[in-house]
ROKOL-891699 format. One record per residue (C-alpha): residue number from 1; residue in one letter; z negated, x negated, y. Coordinates in Angstrom, 2 decimals, decimal comma, always signed. Example, Ala and Ser with C-alpha at 12.3 -4.5 7.8 and 13.67 -1.06 7.14 Angstrom:
// ROKOL-891699
+-----+-----+---------+---------+---------+
|   n | res |      pz |      px |      py |
+-----+-----+---------+---------+---------+
|   1 |   a |   -7,80 |  -12,30 |   -4,50 |
|   2 |   s |   -7,14 |  -13,67 |   -1,06 |
+-----+-----+---------+---------+---------+
//
This chain:
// ROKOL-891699
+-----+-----+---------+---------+---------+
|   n | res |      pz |      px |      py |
+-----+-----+---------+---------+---------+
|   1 |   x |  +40,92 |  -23,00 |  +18,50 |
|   2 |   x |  +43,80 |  -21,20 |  +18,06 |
|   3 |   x |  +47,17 |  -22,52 |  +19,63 |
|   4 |   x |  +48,03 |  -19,27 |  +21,59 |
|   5 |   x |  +44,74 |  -16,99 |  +23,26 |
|   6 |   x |  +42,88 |  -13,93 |  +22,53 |
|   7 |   x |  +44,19 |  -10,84 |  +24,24 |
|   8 |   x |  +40,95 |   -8,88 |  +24,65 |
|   9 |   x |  +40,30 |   -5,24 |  +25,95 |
|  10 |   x |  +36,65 |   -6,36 |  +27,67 |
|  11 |   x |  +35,59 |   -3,15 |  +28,54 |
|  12 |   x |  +35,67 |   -0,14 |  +26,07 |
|  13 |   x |  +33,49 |   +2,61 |  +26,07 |
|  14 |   x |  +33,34 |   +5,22 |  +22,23 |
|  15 |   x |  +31,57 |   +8,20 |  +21,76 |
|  16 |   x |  +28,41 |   +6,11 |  +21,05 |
|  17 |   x |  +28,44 |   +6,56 |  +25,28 |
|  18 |   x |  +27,60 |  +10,54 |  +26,64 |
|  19 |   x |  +30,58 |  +10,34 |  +29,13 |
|  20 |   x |  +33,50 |   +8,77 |  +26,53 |
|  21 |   x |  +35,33 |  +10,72 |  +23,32 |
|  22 |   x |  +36,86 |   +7,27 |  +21,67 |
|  23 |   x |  +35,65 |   +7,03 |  +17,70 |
|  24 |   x |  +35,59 |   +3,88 |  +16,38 |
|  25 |   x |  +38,08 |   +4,62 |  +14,50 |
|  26 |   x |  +40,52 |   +5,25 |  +17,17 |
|  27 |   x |  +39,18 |   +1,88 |  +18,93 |
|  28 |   x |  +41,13 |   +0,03 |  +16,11 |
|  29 |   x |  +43,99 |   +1,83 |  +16,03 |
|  30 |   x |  +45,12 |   +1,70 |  +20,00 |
|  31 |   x |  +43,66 |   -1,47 |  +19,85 |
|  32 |   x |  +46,02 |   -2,68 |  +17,17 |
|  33 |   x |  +48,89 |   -0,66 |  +18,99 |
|  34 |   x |  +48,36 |   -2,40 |  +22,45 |
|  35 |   x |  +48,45 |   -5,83 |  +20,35 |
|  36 |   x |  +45,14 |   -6,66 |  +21,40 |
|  37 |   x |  +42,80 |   -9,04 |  +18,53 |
|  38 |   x |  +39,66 |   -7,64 |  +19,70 |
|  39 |   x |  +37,55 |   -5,40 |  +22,41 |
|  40 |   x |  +34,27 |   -5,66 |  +24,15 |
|  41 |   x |  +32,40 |   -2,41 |  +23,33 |
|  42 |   x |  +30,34 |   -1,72 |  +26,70 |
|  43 |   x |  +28,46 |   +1,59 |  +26,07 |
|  44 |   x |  +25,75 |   +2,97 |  +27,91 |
|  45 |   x |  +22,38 |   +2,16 |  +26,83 |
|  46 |   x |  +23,10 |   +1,68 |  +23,22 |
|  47 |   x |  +24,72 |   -0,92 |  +20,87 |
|  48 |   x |  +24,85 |   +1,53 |  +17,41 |
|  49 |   x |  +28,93 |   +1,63 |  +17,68 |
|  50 |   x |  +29,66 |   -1,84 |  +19,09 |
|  51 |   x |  +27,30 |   -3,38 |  +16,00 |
|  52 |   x |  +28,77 |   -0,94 |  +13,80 |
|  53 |   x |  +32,31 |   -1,35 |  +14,62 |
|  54 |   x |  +31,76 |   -5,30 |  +14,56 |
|  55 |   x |  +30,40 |   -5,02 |  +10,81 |
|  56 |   x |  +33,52 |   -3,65 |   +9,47 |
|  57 |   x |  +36,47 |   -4,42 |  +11,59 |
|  58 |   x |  +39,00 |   -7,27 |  +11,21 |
|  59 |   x |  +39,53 |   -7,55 |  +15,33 |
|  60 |   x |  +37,19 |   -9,79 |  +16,98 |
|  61 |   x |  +34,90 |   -7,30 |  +18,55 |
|  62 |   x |  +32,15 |   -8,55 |  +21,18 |
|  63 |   x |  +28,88 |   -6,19 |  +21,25 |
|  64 |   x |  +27,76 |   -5,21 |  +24,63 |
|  65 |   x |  +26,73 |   -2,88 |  +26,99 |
|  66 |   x |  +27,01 |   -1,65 |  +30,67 |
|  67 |   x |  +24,08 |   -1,91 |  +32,42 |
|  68 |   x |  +23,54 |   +0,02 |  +35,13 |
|  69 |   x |  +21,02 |   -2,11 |  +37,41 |
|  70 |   x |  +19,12 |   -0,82 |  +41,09 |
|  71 |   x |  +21,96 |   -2,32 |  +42,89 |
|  72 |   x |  +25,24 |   -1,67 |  +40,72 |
|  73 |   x |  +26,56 |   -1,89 |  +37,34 |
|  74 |   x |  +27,15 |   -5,47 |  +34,61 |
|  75 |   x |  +28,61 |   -6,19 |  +31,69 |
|  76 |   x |  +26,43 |   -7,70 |  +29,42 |
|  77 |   x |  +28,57 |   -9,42 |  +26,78 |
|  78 |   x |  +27,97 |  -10,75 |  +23,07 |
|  79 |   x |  +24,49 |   -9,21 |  +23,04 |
|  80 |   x |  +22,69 |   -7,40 |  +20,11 |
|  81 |   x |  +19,40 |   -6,52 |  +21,95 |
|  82 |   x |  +19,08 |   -3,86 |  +24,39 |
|  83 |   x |  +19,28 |   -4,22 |  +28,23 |
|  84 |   x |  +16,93 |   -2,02 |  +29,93 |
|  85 |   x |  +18,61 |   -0,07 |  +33,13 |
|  86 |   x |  +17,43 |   -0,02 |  +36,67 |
|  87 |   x |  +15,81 |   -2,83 |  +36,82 |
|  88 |   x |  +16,81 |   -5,61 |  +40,39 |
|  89 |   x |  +20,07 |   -7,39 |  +39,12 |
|  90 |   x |  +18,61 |  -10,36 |  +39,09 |
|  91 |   x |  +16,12 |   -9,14 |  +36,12 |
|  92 |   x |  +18,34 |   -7,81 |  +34,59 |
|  93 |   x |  +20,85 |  -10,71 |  +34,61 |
|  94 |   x |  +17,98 |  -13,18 |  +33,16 |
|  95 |   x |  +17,55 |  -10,18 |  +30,91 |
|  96 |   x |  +21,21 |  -10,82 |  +29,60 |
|  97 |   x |  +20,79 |  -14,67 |  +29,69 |
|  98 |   x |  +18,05 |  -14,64 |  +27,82 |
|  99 |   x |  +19,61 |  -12,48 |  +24,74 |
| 100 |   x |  +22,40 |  -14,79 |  +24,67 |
| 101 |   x |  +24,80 |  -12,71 |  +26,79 |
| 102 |   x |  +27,42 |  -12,68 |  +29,60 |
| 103 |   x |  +26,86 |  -11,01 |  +32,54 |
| 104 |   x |  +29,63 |   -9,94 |  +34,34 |
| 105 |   x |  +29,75 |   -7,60 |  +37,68 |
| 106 |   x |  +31,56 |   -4,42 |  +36,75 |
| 107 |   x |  +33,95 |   -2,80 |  +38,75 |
| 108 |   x |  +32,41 |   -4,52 |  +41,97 |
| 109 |   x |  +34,81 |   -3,26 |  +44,95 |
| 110 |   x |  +35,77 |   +0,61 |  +43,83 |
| 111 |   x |  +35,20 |   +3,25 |  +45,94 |
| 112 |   x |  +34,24 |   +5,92 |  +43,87 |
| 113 |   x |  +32,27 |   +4,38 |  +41,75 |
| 114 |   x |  +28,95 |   +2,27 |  +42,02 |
| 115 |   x |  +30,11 |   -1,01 |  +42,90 |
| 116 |   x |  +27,71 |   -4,43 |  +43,89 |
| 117 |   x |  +30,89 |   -5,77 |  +46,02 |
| 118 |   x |  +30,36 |   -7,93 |  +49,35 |
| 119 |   x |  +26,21 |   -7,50 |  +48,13 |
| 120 |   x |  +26,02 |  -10,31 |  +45,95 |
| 121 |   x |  +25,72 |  -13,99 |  +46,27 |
| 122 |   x |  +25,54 |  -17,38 |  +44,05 |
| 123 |   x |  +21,70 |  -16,73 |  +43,81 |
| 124 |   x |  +22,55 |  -14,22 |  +41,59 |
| 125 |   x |  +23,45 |  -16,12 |  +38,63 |
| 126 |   x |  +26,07 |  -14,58 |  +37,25 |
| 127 |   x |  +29,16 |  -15,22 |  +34,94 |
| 128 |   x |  +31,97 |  -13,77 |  +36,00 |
| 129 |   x |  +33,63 |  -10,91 |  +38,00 |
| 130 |   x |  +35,47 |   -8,24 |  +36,46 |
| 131 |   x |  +38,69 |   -8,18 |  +38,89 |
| 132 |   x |  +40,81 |   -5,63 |  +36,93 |
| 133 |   x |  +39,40 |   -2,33 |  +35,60 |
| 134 |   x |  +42,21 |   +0,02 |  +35,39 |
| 135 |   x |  +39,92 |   +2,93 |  +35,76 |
| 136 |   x |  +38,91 |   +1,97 |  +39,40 |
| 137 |   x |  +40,18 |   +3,53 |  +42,39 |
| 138 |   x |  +41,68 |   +2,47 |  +45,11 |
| 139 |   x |  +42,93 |   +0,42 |  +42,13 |
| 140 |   x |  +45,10 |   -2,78 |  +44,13 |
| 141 |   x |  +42,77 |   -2,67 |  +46,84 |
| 142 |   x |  +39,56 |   -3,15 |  +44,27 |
| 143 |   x |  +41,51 |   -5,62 |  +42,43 |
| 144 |   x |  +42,20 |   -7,42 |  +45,81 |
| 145 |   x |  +38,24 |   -6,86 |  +46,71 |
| 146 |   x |  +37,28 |   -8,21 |  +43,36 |
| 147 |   x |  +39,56 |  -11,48 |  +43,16 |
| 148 |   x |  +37,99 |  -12,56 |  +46,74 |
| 149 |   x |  +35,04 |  -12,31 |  +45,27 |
| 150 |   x |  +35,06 |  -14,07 |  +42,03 |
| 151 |   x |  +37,17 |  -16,54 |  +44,34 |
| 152 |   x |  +33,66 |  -16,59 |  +46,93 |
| 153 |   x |  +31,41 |  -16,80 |  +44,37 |
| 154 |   x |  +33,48 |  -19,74 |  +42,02 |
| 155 |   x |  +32,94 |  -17,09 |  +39,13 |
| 156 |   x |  +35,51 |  -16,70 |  +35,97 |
| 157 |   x |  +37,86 |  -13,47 |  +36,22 |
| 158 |   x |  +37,77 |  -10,68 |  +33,83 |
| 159 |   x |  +39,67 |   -7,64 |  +33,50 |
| 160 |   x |  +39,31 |   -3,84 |  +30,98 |
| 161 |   x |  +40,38 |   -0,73 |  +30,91 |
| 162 |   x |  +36,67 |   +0,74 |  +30,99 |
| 163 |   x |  +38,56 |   +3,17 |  +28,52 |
| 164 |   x |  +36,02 |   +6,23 |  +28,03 |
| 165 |   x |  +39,34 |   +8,08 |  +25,90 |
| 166 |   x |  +41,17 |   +6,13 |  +23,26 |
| 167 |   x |  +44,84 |   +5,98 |  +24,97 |
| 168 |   x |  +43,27 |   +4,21 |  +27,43 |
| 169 |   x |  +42,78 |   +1,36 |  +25,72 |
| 170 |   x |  +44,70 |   -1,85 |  +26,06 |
| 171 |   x |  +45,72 |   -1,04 |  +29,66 |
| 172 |   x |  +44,09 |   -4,04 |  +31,30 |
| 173 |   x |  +42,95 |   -7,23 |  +29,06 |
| 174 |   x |  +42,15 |  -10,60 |  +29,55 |
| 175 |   x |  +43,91 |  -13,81 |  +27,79 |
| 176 |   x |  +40,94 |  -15,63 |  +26,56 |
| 177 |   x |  +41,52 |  -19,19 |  +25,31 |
| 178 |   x |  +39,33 |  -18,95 |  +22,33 |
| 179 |   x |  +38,60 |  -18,96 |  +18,76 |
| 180 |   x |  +38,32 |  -15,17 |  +17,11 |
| 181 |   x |  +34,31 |  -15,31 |  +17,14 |
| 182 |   x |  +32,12 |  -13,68 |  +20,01 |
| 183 |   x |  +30,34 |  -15,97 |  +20,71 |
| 184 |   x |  +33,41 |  -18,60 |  +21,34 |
| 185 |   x |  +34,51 |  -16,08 |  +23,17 |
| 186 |   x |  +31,86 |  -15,82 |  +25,46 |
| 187 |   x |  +31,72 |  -19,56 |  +25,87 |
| 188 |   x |  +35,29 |  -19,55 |  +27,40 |
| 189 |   x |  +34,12 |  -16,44 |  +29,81 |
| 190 |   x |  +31,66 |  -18,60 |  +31,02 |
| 191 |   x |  +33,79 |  -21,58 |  +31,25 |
| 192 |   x |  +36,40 |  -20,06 |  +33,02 |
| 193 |   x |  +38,93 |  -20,14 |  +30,31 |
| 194 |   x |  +40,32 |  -16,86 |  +30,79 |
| 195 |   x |  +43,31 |  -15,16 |  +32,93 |
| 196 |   x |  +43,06 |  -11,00 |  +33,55 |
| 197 |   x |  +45,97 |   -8,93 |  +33,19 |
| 198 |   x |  +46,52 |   -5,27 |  +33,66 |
| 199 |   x |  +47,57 |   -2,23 |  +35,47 |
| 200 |   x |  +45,70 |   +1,34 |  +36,27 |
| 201 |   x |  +45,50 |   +4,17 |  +33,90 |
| 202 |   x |  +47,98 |   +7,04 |  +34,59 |
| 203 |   x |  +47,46 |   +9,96 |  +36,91 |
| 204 |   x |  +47,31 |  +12,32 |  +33,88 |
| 205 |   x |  +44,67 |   +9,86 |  +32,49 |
| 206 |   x |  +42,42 |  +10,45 |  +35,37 |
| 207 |   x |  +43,04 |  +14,39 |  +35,16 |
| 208 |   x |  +41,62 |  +14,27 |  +31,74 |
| 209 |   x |  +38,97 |  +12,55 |  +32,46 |
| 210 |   x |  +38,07 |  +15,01 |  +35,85 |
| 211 |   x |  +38,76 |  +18,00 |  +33,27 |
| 212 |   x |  +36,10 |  +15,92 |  +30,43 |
| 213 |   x |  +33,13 |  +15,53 |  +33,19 |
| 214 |   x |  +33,74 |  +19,12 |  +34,88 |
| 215 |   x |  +33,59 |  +20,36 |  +31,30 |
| 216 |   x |  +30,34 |  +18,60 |  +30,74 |
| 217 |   x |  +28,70 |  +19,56 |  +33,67 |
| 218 |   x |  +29,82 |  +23,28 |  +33,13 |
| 219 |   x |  +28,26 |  +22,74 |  +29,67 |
| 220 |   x |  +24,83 |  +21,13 |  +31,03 |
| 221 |   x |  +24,41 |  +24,31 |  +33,76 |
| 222 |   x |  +25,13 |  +26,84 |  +30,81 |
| 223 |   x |  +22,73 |  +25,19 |  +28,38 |
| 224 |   x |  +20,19 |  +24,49 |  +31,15 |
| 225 |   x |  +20,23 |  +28,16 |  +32,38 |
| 226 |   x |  +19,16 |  +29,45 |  +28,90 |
| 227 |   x |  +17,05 |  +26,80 |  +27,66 |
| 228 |   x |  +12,99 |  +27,66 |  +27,74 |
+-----+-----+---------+---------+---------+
//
């Protein structure tokens, strides 16, 4: 193990997912410039970048995906199978288990966005509770929300930027005390070896993103309205 941890981005979405603009490309470079050694790519529904990425890159990069399941969204962590959505969350964490992942509740306490919060309980088998996701708003009050949860639930504490554009990146991380390998990486998720660190994207960060999904949706009606 190395003498000093892993700062890792554990939450990073690329243009591999409908609602983010990041190339892989661009994943290395702010990734490199926010002195991180590695990112978890959580896309929706698909693992093409985060294998991709992890083929050819230098950083320690941990495949995954964000699942969104009937009661709220996980992380599933160091996987290289897919995760089928909308199933209970306790399918869907065995689901995770059983490829070998993490499972981690995502953004658990926000307000505008789905959330599993005060819902869940030990039963549920889970990993770990990400605390910090810089995207999340209220963000102090969901990072309050999430810590008394992982604290409720004895669960390991995980924070990302759940970047969906590239400068995002890098604005909340998690010191992982690891070697540079996914799977050791997940181990000490698991274990609790880990401390989350961060702070909330900008207010112009958040108008881009508004101006990204109003542009999509704008696109959707116009396409929609002339398609056969």
């Amino acid at each position: 193990m190395k003498n000093s941890p892993l700062k890792i981005d554990l939450h990073v979405h690329t243009c591999y997912s409908e609602d983010a603009t990041t190339t892989l490309k661009e994943v290395v470079y702010y990734a490199k410039k926010r002195g991180l050694d590695g990112v978890a790519i959580t896309d929706h529904e698909t693992l093409r970048g985060a294998l991709k990425l992890a083929r050819k890159s230098q950083l320690t990069i941990i495949p995954g995906l964000e699942v969104e399941t009937q009661r709220g969204h996980i992380l599933a962590l160091n996987i290289t199978t897919l995760i089928p959505p909308n199933l209970s969350l306790t399918e869907t964490v065995q689901k995770i288990h059983d490829a070998g992942g993490v499972a981690v509740i995502a953004h658990p306490a926000v307000v505008l966005k789905t959330g599993l919060g005060q819902k869940i309980t030990s039963s549920s088998n889970l990993d770990a509770v990400e605390v910090i996701n810089s995207a999340s708003f209220p963000f102090f009050l969901s990072t309050y929300l999430g810590r008394r949860l992982a604290e409720r639930l004895n669960l390991s504490q995980t924070a990302g930027s759940d970047a969906h554009h590239a400068a995002e990146i890098g604005t909340a991380y998690s010191f992982i005390n690891a070697d540079s390998n996914s799977d050791d990486v997940a181990e000490a998720i698991r274990k609790g070896a880990i401390t989350p660190c961060g702070k909330p994207i900008t207010w112009a960060k958040r108008v881009q993103r508004g101006a990204f999904y109003l542009t999509k949706i704008r696109r959707r009606r116009y396409s929609s309205k002339f398609s056969i």
